[in-house]
Kinemage of the C-alpha trace (Angstrom):
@kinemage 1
@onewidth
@group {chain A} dominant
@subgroup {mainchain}
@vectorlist {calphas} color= white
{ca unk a 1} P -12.354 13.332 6.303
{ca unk a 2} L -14.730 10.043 6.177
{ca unk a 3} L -15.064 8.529 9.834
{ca unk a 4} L -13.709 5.003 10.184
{ca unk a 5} L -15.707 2.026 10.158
{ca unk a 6} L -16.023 0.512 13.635
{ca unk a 7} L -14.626 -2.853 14.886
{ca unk a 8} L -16.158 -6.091 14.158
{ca unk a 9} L -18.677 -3.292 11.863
{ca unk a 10} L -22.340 -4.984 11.509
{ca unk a 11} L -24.606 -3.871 8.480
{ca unk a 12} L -27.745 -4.281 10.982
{ca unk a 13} L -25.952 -1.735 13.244
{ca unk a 14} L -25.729 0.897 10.225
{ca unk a 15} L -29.090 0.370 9.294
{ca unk a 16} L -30.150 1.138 12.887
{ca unk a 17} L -28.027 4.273 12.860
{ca unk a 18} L -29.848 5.469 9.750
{ca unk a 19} L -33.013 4.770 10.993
{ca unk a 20} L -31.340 6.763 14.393
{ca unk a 21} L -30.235 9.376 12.699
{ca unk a 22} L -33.318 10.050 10.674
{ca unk a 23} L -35.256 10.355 14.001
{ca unk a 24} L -32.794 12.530 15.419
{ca unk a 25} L -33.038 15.392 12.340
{ca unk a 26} L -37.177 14.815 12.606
{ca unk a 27} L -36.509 15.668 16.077
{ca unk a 28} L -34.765 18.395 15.287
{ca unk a 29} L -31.590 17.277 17.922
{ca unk a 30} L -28.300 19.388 17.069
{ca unk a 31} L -25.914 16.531 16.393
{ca unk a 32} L -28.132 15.070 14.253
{ca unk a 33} L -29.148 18.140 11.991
{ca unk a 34} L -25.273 18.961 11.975
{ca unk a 35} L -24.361 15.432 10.373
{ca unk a 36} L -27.337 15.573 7.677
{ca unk a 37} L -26.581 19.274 6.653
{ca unk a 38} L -22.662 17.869 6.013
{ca unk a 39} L -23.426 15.211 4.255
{ca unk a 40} L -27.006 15.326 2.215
{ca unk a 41} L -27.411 17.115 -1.128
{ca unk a 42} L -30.636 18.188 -0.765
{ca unk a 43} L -33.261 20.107 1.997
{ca unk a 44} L -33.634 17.991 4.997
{ca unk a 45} L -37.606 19.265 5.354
{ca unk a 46} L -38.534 16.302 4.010
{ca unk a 47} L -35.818 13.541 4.658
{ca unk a 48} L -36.537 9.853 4.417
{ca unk a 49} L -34.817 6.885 5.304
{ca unk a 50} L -33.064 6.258 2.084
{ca unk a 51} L -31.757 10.065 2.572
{ca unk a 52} L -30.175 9.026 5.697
{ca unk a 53} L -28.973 5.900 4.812
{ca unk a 54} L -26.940 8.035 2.039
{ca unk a 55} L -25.733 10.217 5.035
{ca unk a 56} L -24.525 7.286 6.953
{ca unk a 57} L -22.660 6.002 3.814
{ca unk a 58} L -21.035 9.379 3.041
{ca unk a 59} L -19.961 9.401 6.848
{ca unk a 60} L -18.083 6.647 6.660
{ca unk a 61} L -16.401 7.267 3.096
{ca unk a 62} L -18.740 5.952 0.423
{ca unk a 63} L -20.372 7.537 -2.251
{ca unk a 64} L -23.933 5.728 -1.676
{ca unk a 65} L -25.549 3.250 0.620
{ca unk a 66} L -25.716 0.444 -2.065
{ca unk a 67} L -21.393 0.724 -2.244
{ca unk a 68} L -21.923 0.349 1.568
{ca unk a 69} L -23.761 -2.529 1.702
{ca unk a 70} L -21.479 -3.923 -0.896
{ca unk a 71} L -18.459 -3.183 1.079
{ca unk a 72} L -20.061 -4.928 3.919
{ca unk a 73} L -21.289 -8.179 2.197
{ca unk a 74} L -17.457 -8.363 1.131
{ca unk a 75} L -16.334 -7.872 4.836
{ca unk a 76} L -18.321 -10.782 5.676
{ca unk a 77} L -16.638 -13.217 3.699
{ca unk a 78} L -13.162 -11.908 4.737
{ca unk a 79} L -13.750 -10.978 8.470
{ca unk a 80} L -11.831 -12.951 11.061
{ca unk a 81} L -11.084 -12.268 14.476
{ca unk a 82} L -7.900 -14.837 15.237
{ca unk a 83} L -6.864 -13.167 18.356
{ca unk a 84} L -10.436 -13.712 20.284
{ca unk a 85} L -9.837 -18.206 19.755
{ca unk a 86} L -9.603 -19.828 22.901
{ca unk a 87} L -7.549 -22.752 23.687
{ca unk a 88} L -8.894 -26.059 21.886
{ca unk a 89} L -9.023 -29.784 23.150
{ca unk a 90} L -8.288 -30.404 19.926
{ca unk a 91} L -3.958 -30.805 19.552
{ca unk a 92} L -3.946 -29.671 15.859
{ca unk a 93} L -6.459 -27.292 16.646
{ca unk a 94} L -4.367 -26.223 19.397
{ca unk a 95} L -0.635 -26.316 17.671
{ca unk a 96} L -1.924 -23.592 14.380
{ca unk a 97} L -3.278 -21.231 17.513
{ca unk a 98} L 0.001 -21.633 19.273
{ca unk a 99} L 2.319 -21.464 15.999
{ca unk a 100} L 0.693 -18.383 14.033
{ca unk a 101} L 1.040 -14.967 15.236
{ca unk a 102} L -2.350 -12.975 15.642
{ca unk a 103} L -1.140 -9.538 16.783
{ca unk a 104} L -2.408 -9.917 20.223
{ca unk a 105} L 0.323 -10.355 22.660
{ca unk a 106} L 3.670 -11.901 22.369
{ca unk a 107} L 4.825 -15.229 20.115
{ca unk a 108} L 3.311 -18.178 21.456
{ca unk a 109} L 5.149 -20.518 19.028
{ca unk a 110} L 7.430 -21.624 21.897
{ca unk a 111} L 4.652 -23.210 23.248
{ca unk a 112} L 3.532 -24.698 19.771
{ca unk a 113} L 7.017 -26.377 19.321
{ca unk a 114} L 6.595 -28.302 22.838
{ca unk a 115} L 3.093 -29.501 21.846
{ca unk a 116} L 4.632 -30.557 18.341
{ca unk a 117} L 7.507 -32.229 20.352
{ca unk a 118} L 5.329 -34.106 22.513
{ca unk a 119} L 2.825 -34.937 19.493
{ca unk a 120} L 4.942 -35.188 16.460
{ca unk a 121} L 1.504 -36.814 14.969
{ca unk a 122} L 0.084 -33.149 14.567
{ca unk a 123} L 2.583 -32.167 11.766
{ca unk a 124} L 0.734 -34.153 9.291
{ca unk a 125} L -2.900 -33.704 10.872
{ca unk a 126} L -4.190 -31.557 7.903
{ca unk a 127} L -2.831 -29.423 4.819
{ca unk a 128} L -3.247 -26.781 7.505
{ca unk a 129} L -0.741 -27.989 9.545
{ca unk a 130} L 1.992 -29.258 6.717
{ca unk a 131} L 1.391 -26.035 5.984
{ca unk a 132} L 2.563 -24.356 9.272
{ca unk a 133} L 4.991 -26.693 9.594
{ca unk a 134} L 6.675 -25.877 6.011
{ca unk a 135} L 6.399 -29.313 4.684
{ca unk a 136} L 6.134 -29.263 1.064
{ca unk a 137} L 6.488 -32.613 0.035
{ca unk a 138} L 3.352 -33.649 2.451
{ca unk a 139} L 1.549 -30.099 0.804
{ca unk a 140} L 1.938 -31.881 -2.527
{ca unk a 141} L 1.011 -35.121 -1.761
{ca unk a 142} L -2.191 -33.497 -0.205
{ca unk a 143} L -3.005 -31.438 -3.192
{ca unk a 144} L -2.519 -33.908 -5.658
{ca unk a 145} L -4.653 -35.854 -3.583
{ca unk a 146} L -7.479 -32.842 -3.222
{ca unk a 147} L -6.471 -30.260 -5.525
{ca unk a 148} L -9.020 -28.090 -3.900
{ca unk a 149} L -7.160 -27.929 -0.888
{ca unk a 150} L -4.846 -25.272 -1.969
{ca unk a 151} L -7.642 -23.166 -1.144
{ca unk a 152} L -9.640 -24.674 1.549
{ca unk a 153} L -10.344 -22.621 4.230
{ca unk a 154} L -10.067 -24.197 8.012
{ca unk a 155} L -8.283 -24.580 10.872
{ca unk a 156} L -8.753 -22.563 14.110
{ca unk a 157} L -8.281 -19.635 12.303
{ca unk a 158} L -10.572 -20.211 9.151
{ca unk a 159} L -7.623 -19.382 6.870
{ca unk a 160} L -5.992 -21.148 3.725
{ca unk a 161} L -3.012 -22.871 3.695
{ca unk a 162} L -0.885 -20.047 2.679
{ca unk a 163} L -1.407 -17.592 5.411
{ca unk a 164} L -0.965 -20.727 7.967
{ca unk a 165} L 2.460 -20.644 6.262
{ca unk a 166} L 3.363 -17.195 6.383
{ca unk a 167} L 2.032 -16.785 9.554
{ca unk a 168} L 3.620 -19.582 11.593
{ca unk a 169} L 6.545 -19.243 13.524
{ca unk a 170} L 7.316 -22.472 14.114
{ca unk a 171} L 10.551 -24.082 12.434
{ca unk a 172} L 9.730 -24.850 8.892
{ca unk a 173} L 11.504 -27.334 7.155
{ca unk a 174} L 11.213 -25.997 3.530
{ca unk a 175} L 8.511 -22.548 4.118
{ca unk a 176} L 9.562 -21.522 0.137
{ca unk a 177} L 9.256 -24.419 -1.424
{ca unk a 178} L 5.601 -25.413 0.435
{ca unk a 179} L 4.460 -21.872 -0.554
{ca unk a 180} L 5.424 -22.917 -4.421
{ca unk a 181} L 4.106 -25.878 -4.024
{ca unk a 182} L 0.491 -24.615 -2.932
{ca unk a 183} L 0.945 -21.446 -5.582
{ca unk a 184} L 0.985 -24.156 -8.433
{ca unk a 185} L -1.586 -25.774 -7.383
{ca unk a 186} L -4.129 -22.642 -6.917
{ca unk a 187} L -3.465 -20.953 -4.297
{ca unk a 188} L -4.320 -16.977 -4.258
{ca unk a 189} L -0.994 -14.936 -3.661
{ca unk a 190} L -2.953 -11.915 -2.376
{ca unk a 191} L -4.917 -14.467 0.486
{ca unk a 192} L -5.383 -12.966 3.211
{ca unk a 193} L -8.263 -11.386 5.766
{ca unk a 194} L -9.540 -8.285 7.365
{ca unk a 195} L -8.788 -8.248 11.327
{ca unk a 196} L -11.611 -7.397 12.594
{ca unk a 197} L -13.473 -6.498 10.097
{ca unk a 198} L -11.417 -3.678 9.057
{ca unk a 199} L -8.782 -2.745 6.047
{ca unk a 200} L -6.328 -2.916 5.155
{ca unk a 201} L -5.860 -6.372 4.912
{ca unk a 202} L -3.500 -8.878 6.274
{ca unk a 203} L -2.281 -10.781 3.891
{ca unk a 204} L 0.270 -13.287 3.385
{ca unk a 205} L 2.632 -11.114 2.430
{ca unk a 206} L 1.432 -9.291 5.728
{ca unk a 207} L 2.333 -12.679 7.655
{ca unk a 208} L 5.584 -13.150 5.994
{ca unk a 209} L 7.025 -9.488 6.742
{ca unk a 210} L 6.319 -9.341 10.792
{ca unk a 211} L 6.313 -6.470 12.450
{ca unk a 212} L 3.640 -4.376 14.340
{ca unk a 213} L 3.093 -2.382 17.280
{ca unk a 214} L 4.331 -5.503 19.373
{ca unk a 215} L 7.095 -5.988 17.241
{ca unk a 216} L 6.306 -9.181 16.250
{ca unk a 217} L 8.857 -11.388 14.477
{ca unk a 218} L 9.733 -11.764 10.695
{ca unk a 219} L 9.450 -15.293 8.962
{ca unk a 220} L 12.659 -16.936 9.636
{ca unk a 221} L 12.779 -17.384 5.827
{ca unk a 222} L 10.819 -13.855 5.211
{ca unk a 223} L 12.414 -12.058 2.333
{ca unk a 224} L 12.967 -15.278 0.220
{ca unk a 225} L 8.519 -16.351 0.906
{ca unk a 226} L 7.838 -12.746 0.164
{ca unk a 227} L 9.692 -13.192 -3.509
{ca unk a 228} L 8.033 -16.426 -4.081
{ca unk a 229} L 4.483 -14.155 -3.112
{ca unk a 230} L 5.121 -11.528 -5.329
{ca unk a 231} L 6.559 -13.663 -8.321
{ca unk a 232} L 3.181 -15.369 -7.985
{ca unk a 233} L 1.455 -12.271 -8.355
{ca unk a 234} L 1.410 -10.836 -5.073
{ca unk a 235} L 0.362 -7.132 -5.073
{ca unk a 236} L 3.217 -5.014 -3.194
{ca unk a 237} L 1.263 -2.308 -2.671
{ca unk a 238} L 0.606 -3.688 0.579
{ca unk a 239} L -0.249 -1.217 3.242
{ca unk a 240} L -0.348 -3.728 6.260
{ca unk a 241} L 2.787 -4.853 5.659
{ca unk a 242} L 4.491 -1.536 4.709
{ca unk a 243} L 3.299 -0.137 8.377
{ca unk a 244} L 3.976 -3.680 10.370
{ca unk a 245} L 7.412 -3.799 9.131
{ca unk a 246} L 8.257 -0.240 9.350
{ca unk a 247} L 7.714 -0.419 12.955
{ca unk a 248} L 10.953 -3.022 13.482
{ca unk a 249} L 14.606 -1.810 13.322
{ca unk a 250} L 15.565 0.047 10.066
{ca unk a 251} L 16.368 -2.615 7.277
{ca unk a 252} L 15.786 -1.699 3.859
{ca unk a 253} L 15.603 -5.470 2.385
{ca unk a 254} L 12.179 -5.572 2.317
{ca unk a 255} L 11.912 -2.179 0.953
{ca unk a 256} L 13.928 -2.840 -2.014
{ca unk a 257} L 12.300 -6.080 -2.818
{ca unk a 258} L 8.348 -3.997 -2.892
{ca unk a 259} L 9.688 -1.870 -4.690
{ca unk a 260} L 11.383 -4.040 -7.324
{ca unk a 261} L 8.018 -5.796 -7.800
{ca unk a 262} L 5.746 -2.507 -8.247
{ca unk a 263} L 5.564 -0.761 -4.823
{ca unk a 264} L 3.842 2.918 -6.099
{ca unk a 265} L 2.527 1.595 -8.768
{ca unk a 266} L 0.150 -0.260 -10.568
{ca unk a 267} L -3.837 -0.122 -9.645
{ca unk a 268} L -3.682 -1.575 -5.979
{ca unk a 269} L -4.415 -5.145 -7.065
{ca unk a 270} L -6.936 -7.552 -5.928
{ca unk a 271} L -7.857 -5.886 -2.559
{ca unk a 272} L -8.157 -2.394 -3.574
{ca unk a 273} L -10.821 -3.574 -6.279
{ca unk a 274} L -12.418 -5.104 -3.101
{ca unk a 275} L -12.012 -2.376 -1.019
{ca unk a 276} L -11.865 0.862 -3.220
{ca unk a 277} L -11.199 4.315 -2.047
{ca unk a 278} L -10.803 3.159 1.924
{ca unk a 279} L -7.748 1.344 0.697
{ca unk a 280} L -4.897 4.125 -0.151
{ca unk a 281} L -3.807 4.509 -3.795
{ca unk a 282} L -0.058 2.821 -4.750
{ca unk a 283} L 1.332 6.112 -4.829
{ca unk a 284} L -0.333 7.218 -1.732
{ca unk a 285} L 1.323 4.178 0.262
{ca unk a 286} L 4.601 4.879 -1.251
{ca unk a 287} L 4.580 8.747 -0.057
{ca unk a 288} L 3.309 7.096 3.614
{ca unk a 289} L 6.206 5.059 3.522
{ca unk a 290} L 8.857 7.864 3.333
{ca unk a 291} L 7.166 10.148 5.895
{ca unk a 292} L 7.059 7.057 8.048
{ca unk a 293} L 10.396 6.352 7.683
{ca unk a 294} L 11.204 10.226 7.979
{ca unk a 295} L 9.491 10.660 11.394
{ca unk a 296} L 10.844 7.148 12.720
{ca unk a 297} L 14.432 8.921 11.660
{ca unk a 298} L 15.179 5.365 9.852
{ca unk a 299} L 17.881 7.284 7.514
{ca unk a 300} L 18.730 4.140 5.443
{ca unk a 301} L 15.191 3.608 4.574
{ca unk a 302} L 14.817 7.228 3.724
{ca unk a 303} L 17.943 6.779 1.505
{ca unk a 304} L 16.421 3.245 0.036
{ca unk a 305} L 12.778 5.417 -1.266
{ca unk a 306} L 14.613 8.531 -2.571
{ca unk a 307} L 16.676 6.117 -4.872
{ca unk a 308} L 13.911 4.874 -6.011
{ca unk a 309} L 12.653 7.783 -7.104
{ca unk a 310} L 9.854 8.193 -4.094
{ca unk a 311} L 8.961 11.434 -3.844
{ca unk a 312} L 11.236 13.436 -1.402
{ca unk a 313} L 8.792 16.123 -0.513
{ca unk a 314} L 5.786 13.205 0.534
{ca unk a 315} L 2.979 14.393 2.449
{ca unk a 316} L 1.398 12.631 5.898
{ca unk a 317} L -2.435 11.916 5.978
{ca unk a 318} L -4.191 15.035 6.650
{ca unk a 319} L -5.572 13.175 9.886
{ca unk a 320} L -1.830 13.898 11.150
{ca unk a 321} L -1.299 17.415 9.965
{ca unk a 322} L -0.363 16.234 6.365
{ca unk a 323} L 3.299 17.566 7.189
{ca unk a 324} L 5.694 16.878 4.617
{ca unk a 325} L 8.665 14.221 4.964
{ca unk a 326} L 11.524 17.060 6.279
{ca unk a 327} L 8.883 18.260 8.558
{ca unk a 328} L 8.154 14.777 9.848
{ca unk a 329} L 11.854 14.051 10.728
{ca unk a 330} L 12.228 17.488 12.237
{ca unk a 331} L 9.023 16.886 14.766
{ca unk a 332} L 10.716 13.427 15.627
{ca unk a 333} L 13.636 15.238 16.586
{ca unk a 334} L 16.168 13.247 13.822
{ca unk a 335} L 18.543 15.811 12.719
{ca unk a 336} L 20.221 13.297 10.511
{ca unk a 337} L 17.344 12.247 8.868
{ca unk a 338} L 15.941 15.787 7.747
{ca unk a 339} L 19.175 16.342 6.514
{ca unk a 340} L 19.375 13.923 4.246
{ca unk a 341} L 15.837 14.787 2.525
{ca unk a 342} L 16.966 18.255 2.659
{ca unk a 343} L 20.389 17.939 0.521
{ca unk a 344} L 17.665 15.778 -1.797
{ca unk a 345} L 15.636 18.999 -2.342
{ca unk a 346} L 12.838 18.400 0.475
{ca unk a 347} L 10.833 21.193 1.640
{ca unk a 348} L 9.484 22.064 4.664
{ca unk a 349} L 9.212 25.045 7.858
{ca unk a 350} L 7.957 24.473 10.970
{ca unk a 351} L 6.493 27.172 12.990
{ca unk a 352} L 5.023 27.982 16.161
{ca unk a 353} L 4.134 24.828 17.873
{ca unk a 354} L 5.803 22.748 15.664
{ca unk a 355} L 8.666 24.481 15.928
{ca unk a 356} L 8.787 23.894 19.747
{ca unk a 357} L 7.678 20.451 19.368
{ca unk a 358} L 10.879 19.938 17.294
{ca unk a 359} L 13.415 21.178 19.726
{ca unk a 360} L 11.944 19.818 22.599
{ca unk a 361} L 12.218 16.393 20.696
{ca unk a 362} L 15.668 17.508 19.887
{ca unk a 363} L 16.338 18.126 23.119
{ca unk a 364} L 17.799 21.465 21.977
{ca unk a 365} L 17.242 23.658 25.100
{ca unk a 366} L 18.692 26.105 23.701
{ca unk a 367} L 16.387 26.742 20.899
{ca unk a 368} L 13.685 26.167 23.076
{ca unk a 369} L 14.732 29.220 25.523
{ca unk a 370} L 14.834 31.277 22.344
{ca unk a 371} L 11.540 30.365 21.245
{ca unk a 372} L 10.116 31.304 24.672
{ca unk a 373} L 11.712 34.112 25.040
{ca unk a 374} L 10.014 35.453 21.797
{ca unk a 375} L 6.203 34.121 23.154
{ca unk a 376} L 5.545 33.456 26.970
{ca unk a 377} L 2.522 31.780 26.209
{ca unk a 378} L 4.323 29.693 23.925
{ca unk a 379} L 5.255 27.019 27.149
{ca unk a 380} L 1.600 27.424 28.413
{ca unk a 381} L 0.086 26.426 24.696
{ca unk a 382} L 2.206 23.345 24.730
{ca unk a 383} L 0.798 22.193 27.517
{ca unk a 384} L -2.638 22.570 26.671
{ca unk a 385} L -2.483 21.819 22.993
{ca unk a 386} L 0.343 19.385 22.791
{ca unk a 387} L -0.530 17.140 25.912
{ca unk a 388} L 0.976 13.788 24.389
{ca unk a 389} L 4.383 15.384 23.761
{ca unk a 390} L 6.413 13.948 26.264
{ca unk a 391} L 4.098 10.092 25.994
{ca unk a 392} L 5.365 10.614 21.964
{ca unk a 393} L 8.778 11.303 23.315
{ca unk a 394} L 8.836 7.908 25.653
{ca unk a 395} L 7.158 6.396 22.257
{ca unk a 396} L 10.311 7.304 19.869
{ca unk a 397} L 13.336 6.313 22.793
{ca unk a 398} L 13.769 10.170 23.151
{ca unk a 399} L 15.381 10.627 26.560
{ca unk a 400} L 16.929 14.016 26.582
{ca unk a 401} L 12.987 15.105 25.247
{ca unk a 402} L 11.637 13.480 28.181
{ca unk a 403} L 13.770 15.230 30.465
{ca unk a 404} L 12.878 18.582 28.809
{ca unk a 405} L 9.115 18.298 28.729
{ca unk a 406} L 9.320 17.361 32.324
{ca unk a 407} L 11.213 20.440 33.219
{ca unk a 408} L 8.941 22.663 30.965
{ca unk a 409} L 5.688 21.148 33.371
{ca unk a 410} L 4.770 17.547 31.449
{ca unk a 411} L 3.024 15.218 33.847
{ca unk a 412} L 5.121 12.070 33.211
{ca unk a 413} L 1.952 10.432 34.496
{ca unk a 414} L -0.531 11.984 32.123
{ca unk a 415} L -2.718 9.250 31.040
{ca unk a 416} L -3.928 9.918 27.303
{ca unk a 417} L -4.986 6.857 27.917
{ca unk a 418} L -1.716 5.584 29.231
{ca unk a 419} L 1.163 6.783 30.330
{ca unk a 420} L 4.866 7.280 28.510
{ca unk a 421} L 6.054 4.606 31.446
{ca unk a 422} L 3.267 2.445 29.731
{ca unk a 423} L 5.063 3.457 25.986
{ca unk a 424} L 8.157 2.304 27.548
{ca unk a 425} L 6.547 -1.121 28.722
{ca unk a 426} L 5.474 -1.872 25.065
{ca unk a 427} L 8.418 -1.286 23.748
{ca unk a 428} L 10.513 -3.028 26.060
{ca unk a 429} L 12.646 -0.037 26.291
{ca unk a 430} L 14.503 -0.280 29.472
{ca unk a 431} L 16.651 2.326 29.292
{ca unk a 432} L 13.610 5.016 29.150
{ca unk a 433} L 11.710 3.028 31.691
{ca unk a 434} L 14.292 3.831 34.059
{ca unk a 435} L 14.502 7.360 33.221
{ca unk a 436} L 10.915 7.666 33.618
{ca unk a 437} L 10.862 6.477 36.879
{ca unk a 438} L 13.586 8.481 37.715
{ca unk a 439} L 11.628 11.458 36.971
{ca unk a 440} L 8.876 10.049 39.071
{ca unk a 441} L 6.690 7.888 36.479
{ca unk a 442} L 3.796 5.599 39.083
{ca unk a 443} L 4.970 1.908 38.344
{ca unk a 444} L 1.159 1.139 39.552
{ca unk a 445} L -0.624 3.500 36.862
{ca unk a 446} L -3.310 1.984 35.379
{ca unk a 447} L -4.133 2.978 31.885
{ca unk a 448} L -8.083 4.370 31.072
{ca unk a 449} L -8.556 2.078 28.368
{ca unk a 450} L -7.042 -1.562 29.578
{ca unk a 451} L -6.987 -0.521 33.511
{ca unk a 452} L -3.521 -2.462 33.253
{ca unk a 453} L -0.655 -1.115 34.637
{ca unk a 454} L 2.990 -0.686 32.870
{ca unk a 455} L 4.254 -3.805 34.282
{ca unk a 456} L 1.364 -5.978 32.776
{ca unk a 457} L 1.841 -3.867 29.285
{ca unk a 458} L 5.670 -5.213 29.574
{ca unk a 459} L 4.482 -8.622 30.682
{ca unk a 460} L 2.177 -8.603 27.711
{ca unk a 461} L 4.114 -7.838 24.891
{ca unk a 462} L 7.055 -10.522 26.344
{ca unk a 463} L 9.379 -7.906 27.819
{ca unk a 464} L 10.944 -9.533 30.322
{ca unk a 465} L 13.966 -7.232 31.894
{ca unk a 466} L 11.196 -4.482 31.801
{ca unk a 467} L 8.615 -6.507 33.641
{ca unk a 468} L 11.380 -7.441 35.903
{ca unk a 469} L 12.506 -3.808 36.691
{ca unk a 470} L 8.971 -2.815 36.897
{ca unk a 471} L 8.175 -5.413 38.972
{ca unk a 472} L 10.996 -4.000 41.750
C-alpha cells in the first residue's frame, strides 16, 4: 500500500527526499536500500537521481515522478488551510471566519451572528458575505453587476462564493435560491479545496452535508442545497462528504439523495480527473459506505445501500484488515446490524482475535470464557496485539465492552495517544465518561500528541455537561 502524502506536502521537500534517499542507498544505509529494492525496476548499482525520484513517486502512490509533480502543481492551486486564520480587524473579514465551519473545534457562528447583529453593514460587504448570509437577491445584483464574481476567489478563506454558502452556519435567508442564483451565473458545482493539502476534497457538497469527527452541524437547509448541487452537476461520488456525514446519527436522507444522483457510479467527476488513483473509484466509495455504516451498526443506512443494490458482501480498505461488511458489524459488536446483511446473503467468519474482539464488543462474557477456555494465551494476545480495544470501545458508546476489557486487564488509561476518557470527551458522551471514571479513568491525562487533557478535548469540541463533569 502507497504511503500517504504528508500535511501541508511541499514539492521542494520531495525533491530533497529523493536527493536523501539517493545518498542513503550510495551509502549503503538499510532503510534506504530496503525502500529502493521495493520500489525501483531496475539494479540499484548504478542509481541516479531520476531513479530515486521514481522511488519517491511510487512511495507515495504514483506511477512516475512527472504524475507527482503534476499532482503537486494541482495541490497548489487548491490548497487551503482555513483552520490556521487568525482573528481579523477587518469585521467582514472577521464575520466569514466566525460563520463557516473549518473542522477545527466547535461552531463559532454564534459568535458570527452577534458581530452581524451589532454590524448589520457586513451582510452586504462583498459577494462573499451575501453569500454566507444566503442573500440571493444581493448575489444577483452582484453578478449581474460582475459576472465574474460567481467565481472569484476571496475572503478570509480564499474560497468562492459557493462554499462560503455551504459552509456558513449562520441564518440564511434564502441558502437555495443564492446557490441557484450563483450556479446560473458560473459557478462550479464541484468547488471546493484540499484541507491541507490533502484529498479528498471538501467540497461544497462537503460543506452542505456537516458532519466529521467533531460532529459538526448540517446546513440548516442541507438536503434541499445538496439537490440544487447535484442538479447542477455536482459529482456524488463524494468521499468527504460520505465519511463527514456518516459520522452523525443514522439518517438515510442524504444517502438516498447520492444515490439517486449517481453515488457508485459514473467516472468520479471533476476531482478524480484531478486527483486520479489517490481518490477512490465510485464503486469503491459506495462499498466504504456500507462497511462504514456496518461497523457504526447504523441498521437503517445498511438497509438504505442494500436497496440500492450496494453490494452486501463490501470489503474495508486493506489498511483496516479489508474485512467484509458482516464482519465489520460483528467487530463493532452490533448484533442487529450483522443480521440484517446476513438474511441479505452477506458473508463473513471471524476467527481468533477477531472473534474475541467481537464478543468483548458484544459484551458477551460468555462467549468470551469459551473462547479462553479453548486458548489461554488467547487473553494475553489481546493485550499485546489488540491494545486500542477498550479506547475503540469508549469510541463506539460500548459500555458493557468497556467493563469487560477492564476486567480481562485493559489499562483504561492507555494512551495510544489518548485515552478512551479522551474518546469520551470528543464525543461528548457523558454517560461513558462516567463509567470510565468509575473504573478509574485519570481526569488529568494528558494525551502524547496534544498534551491536553480530557476535559480540554470536551471543552474543545463544545461539550459542555462533559467539560462540566470533568471539570468536578
Amino acid at each position: 500500500m502507497a504511503n500517504r502524502l504528508p500535511e501541508n506536502p511541499s514539492f521542494e521537500h520531495l525533491k530533497n527526499e529523493a536527493k536523501q534517499l539517493l545518498r542513503g542507498v550510495r551509502a549503503g544505509e538499510t532503510r534506504a536500500l530496503a525502500t529502493a529494492e521495493a520500489l525501483h525496476p531496475g539494479s540499484l548499482s548504478e542509481l541516479r537521481l531520476a531513479g530515486a525520484q521514481l522511488v519517491v513517486a511510487r512511495k507515495y502512490g504514483f506511477t512516475s515522478w512527472a504524475r507527482l509533480r503534476a499532482h503537486m502543481a494541482m495541490v497548489g492551486e487548491f490548497a487551503r488551510r482555513p483552520d490556521e486564520v487568525g482573528p481579523s480587524a477587518d469585521l467582514a473579514a472577521e464575520f466569514l471566519r466566525l460563520a463557516c465551519l473549518t473542522y477545527n473545534g466547535p461552531a463559532r457562528y454564534e459568535a458570527a451572528v452577534r458581530l452581524l447583529a451589532a454590524n448589520p453593514q457586513i451582510a452586504v460587504a462583498s459577494v462573499w458575505t451575501l453569500a454566507a448570509t444566503g442573500d440571493a437577491a444581493g448575489v444577483e445584483r452582484a453578478v449581474a453587476a460582475q459576472p465574474t464574481l460567481a467565481r472569484a476567489q476571496g475572503g478570509p478563506f480564499g474560497w468562492e462564493p459557493l462554499l462560503y454558502l455551504t459552509y456558513s452556519r449562520v441564518p440564511q435567508a434564502d441558502a437555495a435560491g443564492t446557490a441557484r442564483v450563483l450556479l446560473q451565473a458560473g459557478a462550479d458545482p464541484n468547488a471546493g479545496y484540499l484541507l491541507e493539502g490533502l484529498a479528498p476534497p471538501f467540497t461544497a457538497l462537503t460543506g452542505a452535508l456537516g458532519g466529521g469527527e467533531l460532529g459538526q452541524p448540517a446546513h440548516p437547509q442541507d438536503l434541499q442545497v445538496a439537490r440544487v448541487l447535484l442538479e447542477a452537476g455536482a459529482d456524488a461520488n463524494d468521499g468527504q462528504a460520505l465519511y463527514n456525514r456518516g459520522l452523525l446519527g443514522d439518517d438515510t436522507g442524504y444517502l438516498e439523495l447520492l444515490l439517486e444522483f449517481g453515488l457508485g457510479h459514473g467516472g468520479g467527476g471533476p476531482w478524480r480527473a484531478r486527483l486520479g488513483q489517490v481518490l477512490d473509484a465510485p464503486a469503491r466509495m459506495l462499498e466504504s459506505a456500507v462497511v462504514m455504516a456496518a461497523l457504526h451498526g447504523q441498521t437503517r443506512r445498511v438497509r438504505c445501500l442494500l436497496a440500492h443494490g450496494a453490494p452486501v458482501n463490501a470489503k474495508g480498505h486493506p489498511a483496516f484488515g479489508s474485512h467484509t461488511a458482516l464482519e465489520a458489524a460483528q467487530l463493532g459488536g452490533h448484533t442487529e446490524t450483522a443480521q440484517i446483511l446476513a438474511a441479505a446473503g452477506a458473508s463473513g467468519a471471524l476467527r481468533g482475535l477477531d472473534s474475541a474482539e467481537a464478543a468483548i464488543m458484544r459484551g458477551d462474557r460468555e462467549q468470551l470464557e469459551r473462547l479462553v477456555s479453548g486458548d489461554r494465551r488467547l487473553v494475553q494476545r489481546l493485550l499485546t496485539q489488540r491494545r486500542d480495544l477498550l479506547i475503540k470501545a469508549a469510541t463506539y458508546g460500548r459500555t458493557p465492552a468497556v467493563r469487560l476489557a477492564c476486567r480481562l486487564g485493559f489499562d483504561v488509561n492507555a494512551a495510544l495517544p489518548w485515552t478512551a476518557l479522551h474518546k469520551a470527551a470528543l464525543a461528548g458522551d457523558l454517560a461513558m465518561a462516567e463509567a470510565l471514571v468509575e473504573l478509574g479513568a485519570d481526569r488529568s491525562k494528558r494525551d502524547s500528541d496534544y498534551h491536553a487533557t480530557p476535559l480540554q478535548w470536551a471543552q474543545y469540541a463544545g461539550h459542555a455537561e462533559v467539560a462540566e463533569f470533568l471539570n468536578q
